[in-house]
Structure formats: C-alpha cells, structure tokens
N, CA, C and O atoms as CSV, one atom per row, in Angstrom:
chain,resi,resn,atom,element,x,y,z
A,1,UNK,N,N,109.135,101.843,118.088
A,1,UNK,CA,C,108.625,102.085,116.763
A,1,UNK,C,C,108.913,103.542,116.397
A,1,UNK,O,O,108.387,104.378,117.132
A,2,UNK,N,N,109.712,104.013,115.314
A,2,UNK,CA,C,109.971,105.443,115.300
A,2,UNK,C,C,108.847,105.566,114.371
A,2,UNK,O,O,108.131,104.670,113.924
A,3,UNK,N,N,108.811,106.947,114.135
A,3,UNK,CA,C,107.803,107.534,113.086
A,3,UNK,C,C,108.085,107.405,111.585
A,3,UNK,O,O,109.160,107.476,110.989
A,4,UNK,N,N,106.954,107.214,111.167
A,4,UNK,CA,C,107.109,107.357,109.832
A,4,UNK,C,C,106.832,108.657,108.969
A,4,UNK,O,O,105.789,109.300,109.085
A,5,UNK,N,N,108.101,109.070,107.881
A,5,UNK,CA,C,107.692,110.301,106.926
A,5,UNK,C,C,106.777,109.943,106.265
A,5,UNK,O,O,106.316,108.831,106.006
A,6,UNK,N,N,106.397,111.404,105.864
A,6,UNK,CA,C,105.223,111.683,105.035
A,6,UNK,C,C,104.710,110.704,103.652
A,6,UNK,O,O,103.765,110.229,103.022
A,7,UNK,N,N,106.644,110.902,103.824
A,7,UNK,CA,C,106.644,109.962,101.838
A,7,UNK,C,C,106.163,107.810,102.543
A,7,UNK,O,O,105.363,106.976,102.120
A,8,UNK,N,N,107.022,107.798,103.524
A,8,UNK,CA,C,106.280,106.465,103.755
A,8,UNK,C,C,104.838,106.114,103.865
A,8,UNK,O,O,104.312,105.182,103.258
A,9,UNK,N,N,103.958,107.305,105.062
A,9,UNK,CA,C,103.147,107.199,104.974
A,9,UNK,C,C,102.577,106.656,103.798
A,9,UNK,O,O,101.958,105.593,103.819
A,10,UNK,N,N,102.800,107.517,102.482
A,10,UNK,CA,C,101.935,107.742,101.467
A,10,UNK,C,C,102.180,106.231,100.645
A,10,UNK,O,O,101.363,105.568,100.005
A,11,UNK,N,N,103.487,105.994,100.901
A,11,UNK,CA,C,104.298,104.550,100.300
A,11,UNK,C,C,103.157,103.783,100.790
A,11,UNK,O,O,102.167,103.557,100.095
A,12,UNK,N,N,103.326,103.330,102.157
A,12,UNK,CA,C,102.116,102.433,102.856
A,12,UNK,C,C,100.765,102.178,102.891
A,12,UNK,O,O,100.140,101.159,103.187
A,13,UNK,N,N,100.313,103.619,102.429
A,13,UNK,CA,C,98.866,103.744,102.102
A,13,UNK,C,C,98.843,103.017,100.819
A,13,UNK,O,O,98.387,101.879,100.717
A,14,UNK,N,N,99.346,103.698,99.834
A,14,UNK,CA,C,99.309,103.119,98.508
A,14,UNK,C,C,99.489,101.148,98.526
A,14,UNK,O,O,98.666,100.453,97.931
A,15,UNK,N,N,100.504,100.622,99.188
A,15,UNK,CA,C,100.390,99.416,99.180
A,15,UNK,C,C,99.164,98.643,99.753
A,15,UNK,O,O,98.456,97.803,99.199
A,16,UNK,N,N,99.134,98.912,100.418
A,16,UNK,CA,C,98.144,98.359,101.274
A,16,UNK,C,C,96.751,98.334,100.160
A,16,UNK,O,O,96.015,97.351,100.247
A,17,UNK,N,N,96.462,99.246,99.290
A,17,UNK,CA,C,95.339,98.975,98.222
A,17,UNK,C,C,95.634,97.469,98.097
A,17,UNK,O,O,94.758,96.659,98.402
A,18,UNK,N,N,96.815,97.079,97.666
A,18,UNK,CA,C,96.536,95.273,97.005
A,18,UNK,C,C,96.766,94.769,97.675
A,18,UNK,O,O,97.821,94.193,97.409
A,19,UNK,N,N,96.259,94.443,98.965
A,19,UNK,CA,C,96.003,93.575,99.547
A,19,UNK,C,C,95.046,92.860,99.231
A,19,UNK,O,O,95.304,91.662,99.348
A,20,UNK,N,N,93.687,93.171,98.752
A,20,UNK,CA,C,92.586,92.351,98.183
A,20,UNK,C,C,92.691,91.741,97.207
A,20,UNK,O,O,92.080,90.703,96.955
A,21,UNK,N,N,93.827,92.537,96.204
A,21,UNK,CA,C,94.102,91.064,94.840
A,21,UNK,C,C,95.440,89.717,95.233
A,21,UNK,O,O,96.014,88.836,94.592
A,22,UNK,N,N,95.452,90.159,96.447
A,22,UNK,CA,C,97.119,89.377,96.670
A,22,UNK,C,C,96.612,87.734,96.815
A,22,UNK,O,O,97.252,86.934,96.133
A,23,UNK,N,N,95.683,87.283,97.525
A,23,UNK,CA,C,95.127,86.018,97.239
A,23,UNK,C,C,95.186,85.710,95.594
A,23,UNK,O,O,95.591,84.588,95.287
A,24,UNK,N,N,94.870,86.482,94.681
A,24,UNK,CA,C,94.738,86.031,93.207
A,24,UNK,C,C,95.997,86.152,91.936
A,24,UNK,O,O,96.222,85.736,90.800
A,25,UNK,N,N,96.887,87.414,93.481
A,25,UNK,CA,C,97.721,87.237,92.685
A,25,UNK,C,C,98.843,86.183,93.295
A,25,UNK,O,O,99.812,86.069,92.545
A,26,UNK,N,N,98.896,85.549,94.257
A,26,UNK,CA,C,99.289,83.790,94.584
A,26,UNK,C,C,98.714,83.054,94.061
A,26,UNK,O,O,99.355,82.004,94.026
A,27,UNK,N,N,97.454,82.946,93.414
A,27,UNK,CA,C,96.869,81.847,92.614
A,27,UNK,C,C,97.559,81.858,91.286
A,27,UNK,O,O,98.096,80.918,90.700
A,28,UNK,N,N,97.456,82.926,90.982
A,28,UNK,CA,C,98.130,83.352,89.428
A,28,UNK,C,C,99.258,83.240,89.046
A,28,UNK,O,O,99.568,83.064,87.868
A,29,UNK,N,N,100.140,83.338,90.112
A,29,UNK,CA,C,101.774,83.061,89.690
A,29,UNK,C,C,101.909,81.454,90.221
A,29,UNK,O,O,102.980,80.930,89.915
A,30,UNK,N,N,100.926,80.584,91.000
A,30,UNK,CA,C,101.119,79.153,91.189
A,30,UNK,C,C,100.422,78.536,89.364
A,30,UNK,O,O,100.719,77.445,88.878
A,31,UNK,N,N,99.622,79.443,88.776
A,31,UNK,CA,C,99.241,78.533,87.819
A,31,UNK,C,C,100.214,78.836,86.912
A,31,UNK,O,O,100.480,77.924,86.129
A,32,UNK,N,N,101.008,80.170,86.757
A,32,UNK,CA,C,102.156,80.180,85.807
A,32,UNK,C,C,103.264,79.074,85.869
A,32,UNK,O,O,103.805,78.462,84.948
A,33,UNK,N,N,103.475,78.984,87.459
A,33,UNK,CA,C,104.595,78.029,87.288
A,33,UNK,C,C,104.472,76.901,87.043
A,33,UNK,O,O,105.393,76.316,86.475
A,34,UNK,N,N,103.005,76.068,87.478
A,34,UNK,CA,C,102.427,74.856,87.325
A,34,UNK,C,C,102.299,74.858,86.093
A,34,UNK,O,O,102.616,73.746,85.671
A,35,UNK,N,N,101.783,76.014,84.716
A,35,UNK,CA,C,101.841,75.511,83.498
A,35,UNK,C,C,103.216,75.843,82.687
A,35,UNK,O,O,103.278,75.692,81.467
A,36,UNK,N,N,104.346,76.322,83.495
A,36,UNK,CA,C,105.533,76.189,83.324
A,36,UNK,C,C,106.082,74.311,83.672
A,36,UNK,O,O,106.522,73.452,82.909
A,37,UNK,N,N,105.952,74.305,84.323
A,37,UNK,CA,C,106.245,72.418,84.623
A,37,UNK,C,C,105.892,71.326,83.611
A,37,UNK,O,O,106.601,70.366,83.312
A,38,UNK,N,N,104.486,71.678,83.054
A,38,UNK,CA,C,103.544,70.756,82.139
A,38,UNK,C,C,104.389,70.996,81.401
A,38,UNK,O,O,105.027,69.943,81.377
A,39,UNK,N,N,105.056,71.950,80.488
A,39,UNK,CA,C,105.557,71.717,78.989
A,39,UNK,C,C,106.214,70.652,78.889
A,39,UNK,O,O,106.364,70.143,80.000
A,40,UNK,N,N,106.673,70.083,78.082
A,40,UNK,CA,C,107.564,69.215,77.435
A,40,UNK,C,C,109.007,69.685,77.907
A,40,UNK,O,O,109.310,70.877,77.865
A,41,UNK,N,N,109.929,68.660,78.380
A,41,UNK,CA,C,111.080,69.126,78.822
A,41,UNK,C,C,112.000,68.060,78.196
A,41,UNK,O,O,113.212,68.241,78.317
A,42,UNK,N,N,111.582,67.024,77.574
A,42,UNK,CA,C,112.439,66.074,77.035
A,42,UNK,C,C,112.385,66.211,75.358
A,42,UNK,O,O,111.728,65.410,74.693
A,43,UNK,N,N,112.851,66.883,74.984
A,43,UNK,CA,C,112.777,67.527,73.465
A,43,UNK,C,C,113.482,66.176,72.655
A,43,UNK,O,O,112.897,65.866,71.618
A,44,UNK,N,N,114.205,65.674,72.880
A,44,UNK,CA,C,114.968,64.573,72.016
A,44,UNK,C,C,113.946,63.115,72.329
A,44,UNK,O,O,114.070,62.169,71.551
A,45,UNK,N,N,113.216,63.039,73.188
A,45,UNK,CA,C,111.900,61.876,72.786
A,45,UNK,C,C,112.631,60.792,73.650
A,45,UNK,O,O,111.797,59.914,73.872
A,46,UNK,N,N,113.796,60.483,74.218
A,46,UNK,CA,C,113.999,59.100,74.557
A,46,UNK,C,C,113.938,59.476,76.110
A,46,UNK,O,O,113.819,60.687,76.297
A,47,UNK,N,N,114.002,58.573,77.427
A,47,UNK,CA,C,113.846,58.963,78.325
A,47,UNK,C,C,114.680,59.126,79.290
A,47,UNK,O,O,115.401,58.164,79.556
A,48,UNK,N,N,114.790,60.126,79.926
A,48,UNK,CA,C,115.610,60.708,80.804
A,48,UNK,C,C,115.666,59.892,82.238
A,48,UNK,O,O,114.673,59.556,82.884
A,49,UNK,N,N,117.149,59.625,82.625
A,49,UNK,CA,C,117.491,58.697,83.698
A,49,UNK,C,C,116.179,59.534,85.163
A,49,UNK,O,O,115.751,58.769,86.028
A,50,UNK,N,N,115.911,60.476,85.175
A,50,UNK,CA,C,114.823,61.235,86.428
A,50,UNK,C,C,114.134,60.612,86.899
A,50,UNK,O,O,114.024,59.691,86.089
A,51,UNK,N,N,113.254,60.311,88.034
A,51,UNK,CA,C,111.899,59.894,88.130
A,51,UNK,C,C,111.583,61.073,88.249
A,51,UNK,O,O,112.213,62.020,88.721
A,52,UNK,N,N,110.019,60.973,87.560
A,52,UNK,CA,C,109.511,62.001,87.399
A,52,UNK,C,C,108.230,62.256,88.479
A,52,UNK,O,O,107.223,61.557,88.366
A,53,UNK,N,N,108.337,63.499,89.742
A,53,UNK,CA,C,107.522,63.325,90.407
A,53,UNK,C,C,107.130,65.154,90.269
A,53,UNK,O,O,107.877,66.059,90.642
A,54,UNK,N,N,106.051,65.281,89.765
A,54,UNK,CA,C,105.670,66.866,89.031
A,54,UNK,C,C,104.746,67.123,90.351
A,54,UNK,O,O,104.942,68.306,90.631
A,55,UNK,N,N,103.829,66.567,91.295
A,55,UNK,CA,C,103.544,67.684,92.101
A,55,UNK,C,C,104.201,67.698,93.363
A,55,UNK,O,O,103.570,68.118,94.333
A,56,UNK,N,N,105.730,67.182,93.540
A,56,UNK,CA,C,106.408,67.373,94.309
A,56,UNK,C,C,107.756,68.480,93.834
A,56,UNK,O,O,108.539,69.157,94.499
A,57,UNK,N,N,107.602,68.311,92.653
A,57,UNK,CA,C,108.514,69.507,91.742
A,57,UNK,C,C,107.651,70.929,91.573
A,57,UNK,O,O,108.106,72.072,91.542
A,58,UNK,N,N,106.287,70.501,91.475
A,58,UNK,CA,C,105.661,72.267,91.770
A,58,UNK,C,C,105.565,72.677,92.718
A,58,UNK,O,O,105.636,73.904,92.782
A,59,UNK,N,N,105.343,71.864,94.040
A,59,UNK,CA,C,105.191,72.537,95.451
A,59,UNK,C,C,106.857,73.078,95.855
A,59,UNK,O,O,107.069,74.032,96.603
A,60,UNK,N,N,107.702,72.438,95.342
A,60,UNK,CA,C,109.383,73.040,95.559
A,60,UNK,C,C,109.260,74.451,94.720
A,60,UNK,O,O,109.640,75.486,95.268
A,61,UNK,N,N,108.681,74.484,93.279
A,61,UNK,CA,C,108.785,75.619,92.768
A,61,UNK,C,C,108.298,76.953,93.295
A,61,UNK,O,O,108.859,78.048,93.281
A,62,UNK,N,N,106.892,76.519,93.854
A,62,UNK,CA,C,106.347,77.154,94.536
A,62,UNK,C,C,106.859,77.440,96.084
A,62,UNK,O,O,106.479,78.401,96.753
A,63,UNK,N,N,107.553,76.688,96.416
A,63,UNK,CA,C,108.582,77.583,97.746
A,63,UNK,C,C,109.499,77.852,97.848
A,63,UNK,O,O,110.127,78.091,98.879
A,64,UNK,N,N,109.964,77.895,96.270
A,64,UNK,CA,C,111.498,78.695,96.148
A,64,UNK,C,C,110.945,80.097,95.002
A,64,UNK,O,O,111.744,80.884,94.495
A,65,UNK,N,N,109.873,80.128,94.846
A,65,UNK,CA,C,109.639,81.551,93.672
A,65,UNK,C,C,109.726,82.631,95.047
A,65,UNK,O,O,109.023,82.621,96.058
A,66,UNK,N,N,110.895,83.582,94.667
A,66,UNK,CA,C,110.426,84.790,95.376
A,66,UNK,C,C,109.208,85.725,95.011
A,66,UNK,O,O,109.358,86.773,95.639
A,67,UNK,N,N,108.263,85.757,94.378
A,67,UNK,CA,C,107.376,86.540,94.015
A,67,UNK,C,C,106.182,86.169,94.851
A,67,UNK,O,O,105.469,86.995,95.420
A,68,UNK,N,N,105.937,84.225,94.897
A,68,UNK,CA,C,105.200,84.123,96.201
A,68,UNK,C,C,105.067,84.768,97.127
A,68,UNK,O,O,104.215,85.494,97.641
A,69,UNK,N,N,106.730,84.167,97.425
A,69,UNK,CA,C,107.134,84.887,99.219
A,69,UNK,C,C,107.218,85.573,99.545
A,69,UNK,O,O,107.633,85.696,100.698
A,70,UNK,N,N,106.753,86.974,98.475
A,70,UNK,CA,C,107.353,88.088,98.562
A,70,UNK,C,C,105.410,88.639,99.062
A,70,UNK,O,O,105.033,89.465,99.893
A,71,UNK,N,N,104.620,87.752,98.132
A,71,UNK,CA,C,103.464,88.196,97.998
A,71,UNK,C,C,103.017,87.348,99.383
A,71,UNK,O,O,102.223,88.044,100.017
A,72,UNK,N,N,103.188,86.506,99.819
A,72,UNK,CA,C,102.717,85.565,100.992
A,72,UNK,C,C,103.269,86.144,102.295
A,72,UNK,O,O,102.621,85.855,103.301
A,73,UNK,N,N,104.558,87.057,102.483
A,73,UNK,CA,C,104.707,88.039,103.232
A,73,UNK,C,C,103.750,89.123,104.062
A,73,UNK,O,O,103.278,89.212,105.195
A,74,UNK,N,N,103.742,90.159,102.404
A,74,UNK,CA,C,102.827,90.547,102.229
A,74,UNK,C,C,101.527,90.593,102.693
A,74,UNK,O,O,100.968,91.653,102.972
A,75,UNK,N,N,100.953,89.380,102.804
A,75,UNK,CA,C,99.414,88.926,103.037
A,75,UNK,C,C,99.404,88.549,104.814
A,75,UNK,O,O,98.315,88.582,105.387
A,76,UNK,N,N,100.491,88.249,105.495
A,76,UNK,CA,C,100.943,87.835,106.273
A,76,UNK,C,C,101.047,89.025,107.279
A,76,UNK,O,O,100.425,88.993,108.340
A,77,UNK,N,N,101.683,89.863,106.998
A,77,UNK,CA,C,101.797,90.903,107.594
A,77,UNK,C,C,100.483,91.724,107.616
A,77,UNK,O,O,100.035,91.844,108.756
A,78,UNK,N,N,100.006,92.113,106.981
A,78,UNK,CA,C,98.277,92.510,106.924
A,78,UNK,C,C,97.593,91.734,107.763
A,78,UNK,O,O,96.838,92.283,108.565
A,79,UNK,N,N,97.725,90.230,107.745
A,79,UNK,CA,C,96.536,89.934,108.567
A,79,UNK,C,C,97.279,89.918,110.113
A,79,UNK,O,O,96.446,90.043,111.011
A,80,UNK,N,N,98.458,89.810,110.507
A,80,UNK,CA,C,98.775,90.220,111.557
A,80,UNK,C,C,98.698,91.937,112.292
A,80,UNK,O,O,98.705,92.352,113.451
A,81,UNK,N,N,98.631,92.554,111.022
A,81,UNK,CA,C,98.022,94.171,111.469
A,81,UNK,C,C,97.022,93.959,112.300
A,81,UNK,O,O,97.105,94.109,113.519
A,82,UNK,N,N,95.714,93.489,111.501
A,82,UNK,CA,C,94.572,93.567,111.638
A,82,UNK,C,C,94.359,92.780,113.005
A,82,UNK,O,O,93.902,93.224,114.059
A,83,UNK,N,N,94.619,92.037,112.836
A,83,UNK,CA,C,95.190,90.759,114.365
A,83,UNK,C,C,95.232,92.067,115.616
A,83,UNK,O,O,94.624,92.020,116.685
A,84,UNK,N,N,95.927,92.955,115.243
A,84,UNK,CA,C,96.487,94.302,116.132
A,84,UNK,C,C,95.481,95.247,116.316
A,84,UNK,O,O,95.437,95.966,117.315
A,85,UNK,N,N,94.709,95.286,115.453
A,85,UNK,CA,C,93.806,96.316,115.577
A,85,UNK,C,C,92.375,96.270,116.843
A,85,UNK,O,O,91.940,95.216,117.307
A,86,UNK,N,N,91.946,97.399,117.135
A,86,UNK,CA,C,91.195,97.114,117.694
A,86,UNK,C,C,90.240,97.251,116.975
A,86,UNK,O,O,90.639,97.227,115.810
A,87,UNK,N,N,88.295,97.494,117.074
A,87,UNK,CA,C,87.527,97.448,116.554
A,87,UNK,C,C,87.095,98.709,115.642
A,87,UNK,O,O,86.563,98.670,114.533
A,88,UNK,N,N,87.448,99.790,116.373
A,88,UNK,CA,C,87.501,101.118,115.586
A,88,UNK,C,C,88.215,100.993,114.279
A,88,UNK,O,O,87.637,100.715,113.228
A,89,UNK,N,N,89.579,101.224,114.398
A,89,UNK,CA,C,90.692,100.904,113.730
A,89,UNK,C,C,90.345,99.763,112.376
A,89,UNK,O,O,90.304,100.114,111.197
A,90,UNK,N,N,90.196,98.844,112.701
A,90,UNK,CA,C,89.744,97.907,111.735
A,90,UNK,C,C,88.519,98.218,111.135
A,90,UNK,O,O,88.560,97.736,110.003
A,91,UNK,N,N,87.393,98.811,111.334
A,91,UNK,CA,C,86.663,99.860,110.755
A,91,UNK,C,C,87.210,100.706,110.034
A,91,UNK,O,O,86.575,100.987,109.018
A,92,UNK,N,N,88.608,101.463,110.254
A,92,UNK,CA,C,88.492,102.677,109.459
A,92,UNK,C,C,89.702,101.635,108.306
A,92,UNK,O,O,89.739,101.953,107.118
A,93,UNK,N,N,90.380,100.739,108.689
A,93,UNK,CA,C,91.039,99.877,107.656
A,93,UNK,C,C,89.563,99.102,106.513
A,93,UNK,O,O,89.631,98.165,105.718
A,94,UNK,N,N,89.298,99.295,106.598
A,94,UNK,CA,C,88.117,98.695,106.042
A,94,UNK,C,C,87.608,99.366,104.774
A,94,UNK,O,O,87.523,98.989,103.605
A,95,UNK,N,N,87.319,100.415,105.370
A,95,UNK,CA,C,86.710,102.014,104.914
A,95,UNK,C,C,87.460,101.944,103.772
A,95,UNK,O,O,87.026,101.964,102.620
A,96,UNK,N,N,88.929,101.838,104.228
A,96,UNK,CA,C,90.051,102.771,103.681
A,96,UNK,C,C,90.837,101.481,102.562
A,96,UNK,O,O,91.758,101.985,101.919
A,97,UNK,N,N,90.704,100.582,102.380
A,97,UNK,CA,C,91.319,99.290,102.023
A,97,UNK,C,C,90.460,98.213,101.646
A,97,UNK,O,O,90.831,97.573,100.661
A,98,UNK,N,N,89.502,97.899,102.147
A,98,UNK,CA,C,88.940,96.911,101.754
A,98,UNK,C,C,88.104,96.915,100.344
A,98,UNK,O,O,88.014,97.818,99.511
A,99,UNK,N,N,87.672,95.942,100.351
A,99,UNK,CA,C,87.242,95.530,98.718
A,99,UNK,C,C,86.611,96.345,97.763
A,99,UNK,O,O,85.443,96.241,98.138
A,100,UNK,N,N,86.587,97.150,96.699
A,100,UNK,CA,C,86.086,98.027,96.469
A,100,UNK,C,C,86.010,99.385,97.068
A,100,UNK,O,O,85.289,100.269,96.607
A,101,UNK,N,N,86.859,99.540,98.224
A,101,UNK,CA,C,86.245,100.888,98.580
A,101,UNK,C,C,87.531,102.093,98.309
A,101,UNK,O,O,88.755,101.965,98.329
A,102,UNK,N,N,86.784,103.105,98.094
A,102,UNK,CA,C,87.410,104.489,97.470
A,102,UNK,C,C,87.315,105.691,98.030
A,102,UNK,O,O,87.440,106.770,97.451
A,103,UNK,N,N,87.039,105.463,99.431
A,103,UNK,CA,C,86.929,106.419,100.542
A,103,UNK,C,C,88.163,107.422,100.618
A,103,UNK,O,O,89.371,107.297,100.417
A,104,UNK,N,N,87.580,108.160,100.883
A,104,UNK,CA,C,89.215,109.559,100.853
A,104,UNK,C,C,88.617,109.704,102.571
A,104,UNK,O,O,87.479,109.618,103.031
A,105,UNK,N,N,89.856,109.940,103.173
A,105,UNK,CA,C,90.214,110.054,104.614
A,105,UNK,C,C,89.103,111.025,105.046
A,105,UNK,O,O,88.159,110.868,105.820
A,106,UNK,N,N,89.396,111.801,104.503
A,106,UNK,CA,C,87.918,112.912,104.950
A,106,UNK,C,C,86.367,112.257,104.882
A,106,UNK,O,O,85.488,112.422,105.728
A,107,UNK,N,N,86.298,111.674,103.966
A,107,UNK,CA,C,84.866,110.702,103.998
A,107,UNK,C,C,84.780,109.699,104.915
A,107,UNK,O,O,83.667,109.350,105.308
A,108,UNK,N,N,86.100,109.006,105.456
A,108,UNK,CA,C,85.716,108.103,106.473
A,108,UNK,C,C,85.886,108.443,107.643
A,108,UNK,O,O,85.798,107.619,108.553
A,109,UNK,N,N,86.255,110.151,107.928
A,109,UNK,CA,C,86.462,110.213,109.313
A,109,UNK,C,C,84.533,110.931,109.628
A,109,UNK,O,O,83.926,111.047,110.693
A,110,UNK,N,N,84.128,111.239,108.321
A,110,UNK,CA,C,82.614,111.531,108.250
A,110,UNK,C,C,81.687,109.981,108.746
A,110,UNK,O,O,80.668,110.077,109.429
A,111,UNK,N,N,82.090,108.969,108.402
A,111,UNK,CA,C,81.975,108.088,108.315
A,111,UNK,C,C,81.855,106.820,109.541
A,111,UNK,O,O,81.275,105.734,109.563
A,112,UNK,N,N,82.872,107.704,110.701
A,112,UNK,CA,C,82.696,107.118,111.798
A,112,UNK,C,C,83.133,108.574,113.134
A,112,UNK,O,O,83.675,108.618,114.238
A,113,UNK,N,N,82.521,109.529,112.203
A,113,UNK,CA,C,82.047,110.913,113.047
A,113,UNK,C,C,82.819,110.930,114.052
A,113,UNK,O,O,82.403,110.531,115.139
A,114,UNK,N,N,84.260,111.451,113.874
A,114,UNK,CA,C,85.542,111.849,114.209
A,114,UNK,C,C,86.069,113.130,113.150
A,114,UNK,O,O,85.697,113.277,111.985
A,115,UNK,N,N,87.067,114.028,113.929
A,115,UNK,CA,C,87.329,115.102,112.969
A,115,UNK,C,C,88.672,114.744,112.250
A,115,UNK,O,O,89.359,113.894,112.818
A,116,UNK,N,N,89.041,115.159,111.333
A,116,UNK,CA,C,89.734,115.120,109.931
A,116,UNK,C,C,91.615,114.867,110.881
A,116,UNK,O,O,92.493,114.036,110.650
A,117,UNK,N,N,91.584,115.467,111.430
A,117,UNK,CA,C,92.675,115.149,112.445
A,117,UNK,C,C,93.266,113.994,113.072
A,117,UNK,O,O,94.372,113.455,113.035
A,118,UNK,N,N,92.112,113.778,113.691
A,118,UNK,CA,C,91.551,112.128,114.194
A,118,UNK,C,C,91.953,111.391,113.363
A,118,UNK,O,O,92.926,110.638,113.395
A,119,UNK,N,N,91.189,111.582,112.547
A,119,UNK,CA,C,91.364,110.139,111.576
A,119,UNK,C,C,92.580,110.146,110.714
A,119,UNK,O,O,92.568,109.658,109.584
A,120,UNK,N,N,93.332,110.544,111.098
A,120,UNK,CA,C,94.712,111.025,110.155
A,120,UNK,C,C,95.697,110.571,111.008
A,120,UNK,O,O,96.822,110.435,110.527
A,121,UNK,N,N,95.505,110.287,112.257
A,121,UNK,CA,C,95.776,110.118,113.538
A,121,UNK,C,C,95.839,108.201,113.846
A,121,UNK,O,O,96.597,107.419,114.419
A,122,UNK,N,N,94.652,108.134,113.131
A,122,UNK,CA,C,94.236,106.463,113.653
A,122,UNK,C,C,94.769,106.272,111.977
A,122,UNK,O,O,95.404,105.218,112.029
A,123,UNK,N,N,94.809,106.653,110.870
A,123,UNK,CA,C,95.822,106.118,110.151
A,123,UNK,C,C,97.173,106.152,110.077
A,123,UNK,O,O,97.772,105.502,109.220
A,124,UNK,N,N,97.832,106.965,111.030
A,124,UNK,CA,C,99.418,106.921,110.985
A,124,UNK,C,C,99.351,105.822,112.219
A,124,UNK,O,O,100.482,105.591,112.647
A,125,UNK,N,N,98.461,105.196,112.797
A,125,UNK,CA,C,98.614,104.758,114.288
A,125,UNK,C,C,98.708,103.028,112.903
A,125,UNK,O,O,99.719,102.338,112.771
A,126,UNK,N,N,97.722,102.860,112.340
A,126,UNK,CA,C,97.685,101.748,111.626
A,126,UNK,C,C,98.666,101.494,110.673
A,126,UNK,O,O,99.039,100.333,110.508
A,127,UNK,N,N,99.258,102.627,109.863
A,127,UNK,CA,C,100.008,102.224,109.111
A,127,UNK,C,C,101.617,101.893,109.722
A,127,UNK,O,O,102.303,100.972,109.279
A,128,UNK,N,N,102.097,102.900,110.903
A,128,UNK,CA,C,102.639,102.221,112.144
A,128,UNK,C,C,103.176,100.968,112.000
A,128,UNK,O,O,104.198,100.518,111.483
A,129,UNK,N,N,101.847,100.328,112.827
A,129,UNK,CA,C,101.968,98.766,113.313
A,129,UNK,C,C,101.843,98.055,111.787
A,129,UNK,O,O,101.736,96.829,111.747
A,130,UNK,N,N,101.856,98.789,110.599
A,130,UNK,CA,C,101.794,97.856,109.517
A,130,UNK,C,C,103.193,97.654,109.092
A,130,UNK,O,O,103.632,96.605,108.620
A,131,UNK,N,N,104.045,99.046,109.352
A,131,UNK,CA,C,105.057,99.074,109.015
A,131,UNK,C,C,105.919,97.993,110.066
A,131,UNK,O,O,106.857,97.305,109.664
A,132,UNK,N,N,105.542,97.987,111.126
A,132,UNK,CA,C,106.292,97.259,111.774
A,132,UNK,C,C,106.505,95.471,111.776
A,132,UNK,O,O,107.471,94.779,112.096
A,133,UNK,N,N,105.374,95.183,111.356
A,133,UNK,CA,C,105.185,94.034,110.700
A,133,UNK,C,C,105.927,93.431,109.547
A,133,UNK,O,O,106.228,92.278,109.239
A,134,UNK,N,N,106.120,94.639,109.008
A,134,UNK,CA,C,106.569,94.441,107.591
A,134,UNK,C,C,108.285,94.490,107.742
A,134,UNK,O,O,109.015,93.928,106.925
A,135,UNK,N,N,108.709,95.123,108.717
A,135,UNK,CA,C,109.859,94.592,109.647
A,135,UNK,C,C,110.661,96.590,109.235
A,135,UNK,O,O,111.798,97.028,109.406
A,136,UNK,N,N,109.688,97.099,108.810
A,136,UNK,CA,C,110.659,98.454,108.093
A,136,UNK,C,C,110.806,99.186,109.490
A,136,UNK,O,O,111.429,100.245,109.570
C-alpha cells in the first residue's frame, strides 16, 4: 500500500461524507429509471411485435446504469473498510463520517482522548485501507 498525498488525503476525506446519502442516492436513480420505463414508448398506438416484460427490463436497466455501479461500488468499498477496522478506528470513522456528524479532527481526537497527531495518524491509517478498496 504506498502512501497517500496530502491532496488525496483531502480527496478521500471529502468523499467519504456521502456515504450516508448513497443508499438514497441508489433508490433515487432506480426510481428515475423505473419512471423512465413507465412512459409511453409506442407513440403510433398499434402494437409492437415485443413481449413486453417491464420488471425484467428495469432490473437490466438497473445493471447496466453506470451511476448505480458506480454508486454500489462506492457503498461496497466502505463497508468493506469498516469490515477492516478495528474498534477504535471505527469510532473515530464514525465521529468523522457518520450521520450528521461535523466533527473537525481536533474535536474527535478530544473525543476519544488521543493527541492531535494521533488522530491524524488513525485517519491516514483509515483512509489508507479505504483507498485500497477502492482499488486506487
């Protein structure tokens, strides 16, 4: 695993915020495409030689959209981080990422009473194994 620059670091931190909307944002692009399917596709009214089988045509849509897979990746790789983490670690991912929270590094190394170093330390160690997941 080589190291990561500063600018990745900061790349990785920043992503890792949406991880908590990424469940909604797979719900959200399955209901776009699903109410992409419903429209009307036979505009001239008489009927088209097809059989028509629509939730076997949305589940194909839905595993050929790269924005899924891109987002189902995504979600994939996070929970295999965390999979990685030990109990500390997943504490300070928590702190630092999870739902609502707006912790600045200095507040969560207050937070699980470690110095500013430390915890700067156990986030390059996490974002790391995140990166590596993520195959970068």
């Amino acid at each position: 695993m080589s190291r990561l620059t500063k600018a990745q670091l900061k790349a990785f931190d920043e992503w890792l915020f949406e991880y908590c909307d990424c469940e909604k944002k797979i719900a959200i692009r399955k209901l776009e495409l699903q109410s992409k399917e419903n429209s009307d596709k036979n505009i001239g009214g008489s009927r088209s030689g097809a059989i028509s089988k629509p939730t076997e045509s949305i589940a194909v849509k839905w595993a050929d959209d790269e924005r899924i897979k891109s987002l189902e990746s995504f979600q994939s790789a996070v929970k295999a981080t965390l999979a990685q983490l030990d109990d500390e670690l997943t504490r300070v991912f928590e702190l630092r990422w999870g739902r609502g929270s707006l912790n600045t590094w200095e507040e969560i190394a207050e937070k699980i009473q470690t110095s500013t170093k430390g915890i700067y330390r156990k986030r390059q160690r996490i974002l790391e194994i995140f990166a590596d997941k993520m195959g970068k």
